[in-house]
C-alpha positions in Angstrom: -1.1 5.2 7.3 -0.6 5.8 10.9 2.6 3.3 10.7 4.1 4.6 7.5 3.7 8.6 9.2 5.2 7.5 11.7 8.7 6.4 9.9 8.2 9.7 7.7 8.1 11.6 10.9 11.2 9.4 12.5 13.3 10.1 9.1 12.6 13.8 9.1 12.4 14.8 12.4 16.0 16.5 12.6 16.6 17.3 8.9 18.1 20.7 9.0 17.6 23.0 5.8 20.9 21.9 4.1 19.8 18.2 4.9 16.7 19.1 3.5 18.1 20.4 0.1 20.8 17.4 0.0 18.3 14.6 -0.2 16.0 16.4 -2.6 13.4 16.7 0.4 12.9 20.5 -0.2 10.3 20.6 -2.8 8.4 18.0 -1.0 9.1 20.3 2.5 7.8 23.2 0.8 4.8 22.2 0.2 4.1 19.7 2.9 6.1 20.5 5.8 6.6 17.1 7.1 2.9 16.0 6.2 1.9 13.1 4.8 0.8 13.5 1.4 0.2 10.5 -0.5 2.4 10.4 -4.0 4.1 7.5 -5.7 8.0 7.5 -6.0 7.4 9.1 -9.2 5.4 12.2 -7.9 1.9 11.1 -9.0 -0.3 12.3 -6.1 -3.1 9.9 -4.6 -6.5 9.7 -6.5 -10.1 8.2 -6.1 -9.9 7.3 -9.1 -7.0 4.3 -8.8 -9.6 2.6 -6.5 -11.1 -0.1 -8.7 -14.9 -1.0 -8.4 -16.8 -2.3 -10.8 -20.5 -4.0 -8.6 -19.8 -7.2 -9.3 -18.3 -8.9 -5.9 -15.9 -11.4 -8.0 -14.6 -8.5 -10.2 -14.3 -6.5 -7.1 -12.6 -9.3 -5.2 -9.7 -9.8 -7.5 -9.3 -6.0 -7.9 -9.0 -6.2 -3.6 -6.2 -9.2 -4.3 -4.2 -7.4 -6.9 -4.2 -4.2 -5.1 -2.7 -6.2 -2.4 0.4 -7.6 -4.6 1.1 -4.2 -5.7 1.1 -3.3 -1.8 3.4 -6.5 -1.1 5.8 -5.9 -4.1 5.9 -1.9 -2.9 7.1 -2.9 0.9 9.5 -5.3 -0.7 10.9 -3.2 -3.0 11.4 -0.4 0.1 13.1 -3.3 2.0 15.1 -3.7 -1.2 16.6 -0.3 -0.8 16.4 0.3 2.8 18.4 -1.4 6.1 17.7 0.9 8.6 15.7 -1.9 10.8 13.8 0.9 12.5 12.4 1.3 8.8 12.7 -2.2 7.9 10.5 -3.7 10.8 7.2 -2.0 10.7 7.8 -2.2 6.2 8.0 -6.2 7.3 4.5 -6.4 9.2 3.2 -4.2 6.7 4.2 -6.6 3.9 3.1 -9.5 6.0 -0.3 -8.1 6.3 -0.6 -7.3 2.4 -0.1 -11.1 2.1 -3.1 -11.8 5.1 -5.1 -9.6 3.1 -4.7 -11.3 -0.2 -5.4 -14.9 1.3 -8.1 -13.4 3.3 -9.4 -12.0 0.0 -9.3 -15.2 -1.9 -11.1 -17.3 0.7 -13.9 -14.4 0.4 -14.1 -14.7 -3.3 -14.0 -18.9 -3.5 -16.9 -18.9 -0.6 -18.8 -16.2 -2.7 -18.2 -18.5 -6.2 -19.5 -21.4 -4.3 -22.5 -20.3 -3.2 -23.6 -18.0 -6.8 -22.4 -21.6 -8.4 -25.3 -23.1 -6.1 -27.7 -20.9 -6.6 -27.3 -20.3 -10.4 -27.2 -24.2 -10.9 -23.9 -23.6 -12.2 -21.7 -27.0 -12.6 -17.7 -26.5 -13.0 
């Protein structure tokens, strides 16, 4: 969160009120300031609830994975729409670390398989 405040904070710094109401940042300004407040691009704020957890570590582990392709196909759709490389180069590591993550992820859930398929006497 710390990377993506700081690019808000970068892209906002010097809006002036008529730059504000231009880009159709004055709703947001209103009721933020320049604050972080966690929305998608449609306006939905952040929930709990989209965390996905269900007790079981292989349900859980793919639910970790797919959360980070939605993370990876959010940073390249920014990078889609955005060339300001001050923008673009911390949305690149970001993206790159979605992808760590989801290998990262998958190792975790093939060593776990591995060893319930052990211990359950489970043959593939």
């Amino acid at each position: 969160m710390e990377i993506v405040c700081a690019i808000i904070h970068q892209l906002t710094r010097n809006l002036s009120p008529e730059e504000l109401k231009k880009s159709g940042f004055d709703k947001y300004y209103v009721d933020h300031t320049l604050a972080l407040w966690p929305q998608s691009a449609g306006g939905a704020p952040w929930t709990a609830t989209y965390f996905q957890s269900k007790g079981d570590p292989i349900t859980d582990l793919h639910e970790d994975m797919a959360a980070e392709q939605k993370a990876r196909t959010t940073y390249e759709n920014i990078l889609r729409l955005v060339k300001d490389p001050e923008v673009c180069d911390p949305i690149k590591f970001l993206r790159e670390r979605e992808v760590v993550h989801y290998q990262r992820f998958g190792e975790a859930k093939s060593s776990y398989t591995s060893k319930i398929e052990k211990e359950m006497c489970i043959e593939t």
